[in-house]
N, C-alpha and C positions, 0 to 999 in steps of 0.2 A: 392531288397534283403531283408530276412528278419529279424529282430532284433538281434535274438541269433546269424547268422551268421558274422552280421556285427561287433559283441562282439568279435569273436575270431580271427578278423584283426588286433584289436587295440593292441593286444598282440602277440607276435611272436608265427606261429601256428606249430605243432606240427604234426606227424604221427598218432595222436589218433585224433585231430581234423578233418584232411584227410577222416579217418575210420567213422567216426559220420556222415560226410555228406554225403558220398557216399554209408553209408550204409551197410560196410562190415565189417570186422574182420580187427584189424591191423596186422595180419599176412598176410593176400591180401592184405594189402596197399604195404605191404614192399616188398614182391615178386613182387607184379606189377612194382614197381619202384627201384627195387635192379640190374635189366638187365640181372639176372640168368634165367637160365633156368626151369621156374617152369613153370605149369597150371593155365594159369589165363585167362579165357576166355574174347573175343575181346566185350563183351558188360559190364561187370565187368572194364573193362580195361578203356572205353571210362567212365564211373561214376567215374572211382577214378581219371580221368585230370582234370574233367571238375569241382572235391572237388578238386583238388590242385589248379586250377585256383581260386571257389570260396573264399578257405579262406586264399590266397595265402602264399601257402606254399613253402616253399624255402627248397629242399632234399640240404643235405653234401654230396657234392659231392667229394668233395677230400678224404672222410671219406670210401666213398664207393670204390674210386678208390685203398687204401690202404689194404684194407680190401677183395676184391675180385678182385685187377690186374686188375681192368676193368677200362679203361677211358670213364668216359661219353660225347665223345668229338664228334662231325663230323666234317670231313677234308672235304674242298670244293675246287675244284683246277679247275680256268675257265683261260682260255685263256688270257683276261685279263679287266683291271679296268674299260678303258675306253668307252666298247660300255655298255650303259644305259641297253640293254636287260641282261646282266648277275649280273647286281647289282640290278636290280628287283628280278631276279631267287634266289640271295644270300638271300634278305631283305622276300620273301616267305620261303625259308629252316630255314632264322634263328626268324621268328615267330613259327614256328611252333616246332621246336625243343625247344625253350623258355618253352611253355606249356608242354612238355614232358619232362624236367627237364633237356634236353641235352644242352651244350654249343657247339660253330663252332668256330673252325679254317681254314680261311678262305687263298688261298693263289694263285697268278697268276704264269702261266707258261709262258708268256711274246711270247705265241705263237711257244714255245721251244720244241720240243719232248725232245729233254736230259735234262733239267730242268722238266719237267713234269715228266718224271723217278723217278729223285733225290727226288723231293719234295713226291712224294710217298713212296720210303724207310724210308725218313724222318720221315712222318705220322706213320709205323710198328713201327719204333724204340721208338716212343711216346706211341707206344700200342693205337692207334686211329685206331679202328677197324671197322669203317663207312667212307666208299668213295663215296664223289659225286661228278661226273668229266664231264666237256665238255673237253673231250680230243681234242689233233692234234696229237697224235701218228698216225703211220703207225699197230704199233703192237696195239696185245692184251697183249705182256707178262710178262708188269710188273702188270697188274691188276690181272692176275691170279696167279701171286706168290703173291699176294696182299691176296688173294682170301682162296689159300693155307695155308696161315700164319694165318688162321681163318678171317677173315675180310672179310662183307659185300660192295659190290659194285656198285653203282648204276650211270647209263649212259647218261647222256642229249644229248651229241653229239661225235660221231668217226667216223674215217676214215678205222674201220677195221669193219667186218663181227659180226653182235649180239652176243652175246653169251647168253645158256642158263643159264650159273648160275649167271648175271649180272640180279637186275632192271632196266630195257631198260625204262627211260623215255622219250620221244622225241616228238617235235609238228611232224605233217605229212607237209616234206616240200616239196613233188612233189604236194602237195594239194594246197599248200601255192602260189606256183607258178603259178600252173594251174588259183586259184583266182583272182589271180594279172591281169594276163594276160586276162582272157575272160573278167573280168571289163574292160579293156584296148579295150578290139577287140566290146564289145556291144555299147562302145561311139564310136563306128566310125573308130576306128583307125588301119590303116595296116600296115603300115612301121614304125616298134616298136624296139626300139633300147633295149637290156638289159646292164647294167654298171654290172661290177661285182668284187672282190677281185678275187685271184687265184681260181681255181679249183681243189685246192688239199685237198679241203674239200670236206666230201659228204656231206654233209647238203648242199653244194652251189651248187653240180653238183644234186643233188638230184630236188633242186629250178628249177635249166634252165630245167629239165627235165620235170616238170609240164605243163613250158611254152611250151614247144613245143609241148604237147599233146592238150594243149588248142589251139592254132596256125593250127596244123590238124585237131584239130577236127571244125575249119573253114573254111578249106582250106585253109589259107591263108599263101605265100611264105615266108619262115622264114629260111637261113643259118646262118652259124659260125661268118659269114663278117657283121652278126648284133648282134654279142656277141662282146665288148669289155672286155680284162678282164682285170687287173691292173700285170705288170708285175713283183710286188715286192710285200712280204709282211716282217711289223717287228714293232714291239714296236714303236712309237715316245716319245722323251725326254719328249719335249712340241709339244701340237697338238695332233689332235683325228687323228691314220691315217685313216681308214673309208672315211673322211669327205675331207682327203685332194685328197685321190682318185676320191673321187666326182667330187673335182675343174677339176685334170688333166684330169682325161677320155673324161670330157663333151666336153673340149678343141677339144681332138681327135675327139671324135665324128663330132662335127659341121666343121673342115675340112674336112672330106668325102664327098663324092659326091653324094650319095644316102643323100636324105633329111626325117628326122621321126618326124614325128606329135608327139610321145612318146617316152619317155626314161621309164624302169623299173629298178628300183636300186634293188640291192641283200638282202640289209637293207636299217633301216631309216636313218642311220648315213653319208651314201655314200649318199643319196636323200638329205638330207639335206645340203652335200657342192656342189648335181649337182645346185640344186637352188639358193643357194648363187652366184658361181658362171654365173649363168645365167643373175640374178642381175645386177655383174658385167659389164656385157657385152650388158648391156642394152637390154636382151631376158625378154618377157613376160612369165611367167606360170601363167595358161596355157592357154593365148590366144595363143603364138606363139606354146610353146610344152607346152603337159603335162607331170606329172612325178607323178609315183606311185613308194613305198617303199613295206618295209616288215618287221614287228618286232613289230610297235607301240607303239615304248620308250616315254616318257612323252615330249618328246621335239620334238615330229610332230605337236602337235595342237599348240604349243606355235608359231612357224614359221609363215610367212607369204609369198604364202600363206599357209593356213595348210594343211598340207599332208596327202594327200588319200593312203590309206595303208592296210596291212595287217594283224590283231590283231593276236598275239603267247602269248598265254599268261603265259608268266613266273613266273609270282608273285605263281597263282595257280598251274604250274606244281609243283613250288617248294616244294611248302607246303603239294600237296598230294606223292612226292616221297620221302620229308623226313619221312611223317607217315611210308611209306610201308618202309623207311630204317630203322627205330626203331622197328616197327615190327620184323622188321627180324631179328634185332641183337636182343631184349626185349626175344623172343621165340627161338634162336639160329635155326632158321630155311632157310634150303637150300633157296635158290629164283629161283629156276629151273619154268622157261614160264612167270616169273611177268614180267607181261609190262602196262605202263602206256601213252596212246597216245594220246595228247589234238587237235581236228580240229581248223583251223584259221577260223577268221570270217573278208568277208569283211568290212573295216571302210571307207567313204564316204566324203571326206573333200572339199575342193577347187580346189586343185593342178590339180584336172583331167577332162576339158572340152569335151563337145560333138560333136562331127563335125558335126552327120548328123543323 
């Protein structure tokens, strides 16, 4: 960094300091970062972050909110705390919103669609007019009176039909599956069990749906009676549930009478208690089974052994769908067709042996 710039840290920097480095008029700085609806073009726009980050400048943001009824807030409302992939997703949104001078309120629907409602009229009545949602609603219609009420909306996961005036951010999870699965069938393996949470997700019916394309497209025999799926889902007081699915399923599983070289978990959270469990019960992975996951939360390579899996990477969906949600509220501009879709890549660990 260079001398002069590092002078105007040491003192609390200003909107004219912002203007100096990036080069503009501080009447573009202030439009850029006021959230009205002015013309400030998107390469103007990226020089005046990247001067707020140098001399870091800290906007009044309460000053602005009284000033122009704007809250500079994003409401993020995921299902809930404890699976590791949505607190990557959160720790991505709230980086990058950080640099654009936006703050998050962050908040769980405990897996509720009527809570997930509530907590969205909540957010309008706050005048928090950026949503970023993994929904479990059935509907679209509280997002679009959302929507209505002037408010940007942006989608990581639902169980209703896209819409076009939503940013639809989503990894591809019939892709997601597919990957899991062909890794699974090129080590050798036919008789492949999937573990899975309910199906009253599409992101989960979307997964088995991968799987099965990848299964035909080896020919190899694959029904429902090798889908286990967990017949409950809810909050735990204490305990990950995920993880305790894992334990139960695997139980069920290994009483059946068809015998599977591999188990596929939904995510890593469920793979990580089929393993422990296995542990338990004095099963190898995976000399005895193997076991692939899907998510790639930081607590698959910690395990032992470490989990071969499926990388979704949240941290960066995060962070490029909060940009396009401040875009969009920054320019007051429709989001009719934005979509943002990140492919999984396979990760290669221990858990998954070769047979042949």
């Amino acid at each position: 960094m260079e001398e002069n710039e590092s002078n105007v840290k040491r003192e609390k920097s200003t909107i004219v300091d912002v203007a100096r480095v990036a080069g503009t008029s501080v009447a573009t700085v202030s439009r850029a970062l006021s959230g009205g609806n002015y013309p400030v073009s998107m390469a103007t726009r990226k020089k005046i972050q990247l001067a707020v980050e140098t001399v870091g400048y800290t906007p009044n943001l309460l000053g602005k909110m009284l000033k122009t009824k704007f809250n500079p807030t994003i409401g993020i409302v995921i299902p809930s705390y404890q699976n590791p992939f949505y607190i990557q997703l959160i720790h991505g949104i709230s980086q990058k919103a950080a640099t654009l001078g936006y703050t998050i309120s962050t908040f769980s629907s405990q897996r509720n669609a009527l809570m997930e409602r509530n907590l969205i009229k909540q957010l309008l009545q706050k005048r928090i007019m950026g949503l970023m949602i993994a929904s479990v609603d059935d509907s679209a219609t509280s997002l679009t009176q959302f929507i209505s009420n002037g408010g940007r909306v942006c989608v990581f996961e639902s169980n209703f039909k896209d819409q076009n005036t939503f940013i639809v951010a989503k990894t591809d999870m019939i892709e997601s599956g597919r990957v899991a699965m062909k890794h699974l069938i090129s080590m050798g393996h036919e008789n492949i069990a999937i573990i899975t949470t309910p199906l009253s997700k599409q992101s989960r019916s979307s997964t088995i749906k991968g799987c099965r394309l990848a299964m035909d497209e080896y020919h190899h025999e694959f029904t429902d009676e090798d889908i286990i799926i967990a017949p409950y889902e809810y909050e735990f007081e204490d305990g990950l549930y995920e993880f305790e699915v894992g334990q139960d399923l695997v139980r069920i599983l290994l009483d059946r009478k068809k015998k599977y070289t591999a188990i596929l978990a939904v995510n890593d959270l469920i793979a990580c208690g089929i393993i422990n469990e296995l542990k338990k019960m004095n099963i190898r992975v995976p000399e005895d089974i193997s076991v692939i996951g899907l998510d790639d939360i930081p607590l698959s390579s910690m395990i032992t052994p470490a989990l071969t899996t499926v990388h979704m990477p949240s941290y960066n969906l995060g962070q490029k769908a909060c940009q396009l949600m401040v875009d969009a509220m920054v320019n007051q501009e429709e989001t009719y067709g934005v979509a943002l879709s990140i492919r999984p890549e396979l990760v290669i660990r221990d858990s998954v042996m070769r047979l042949k």
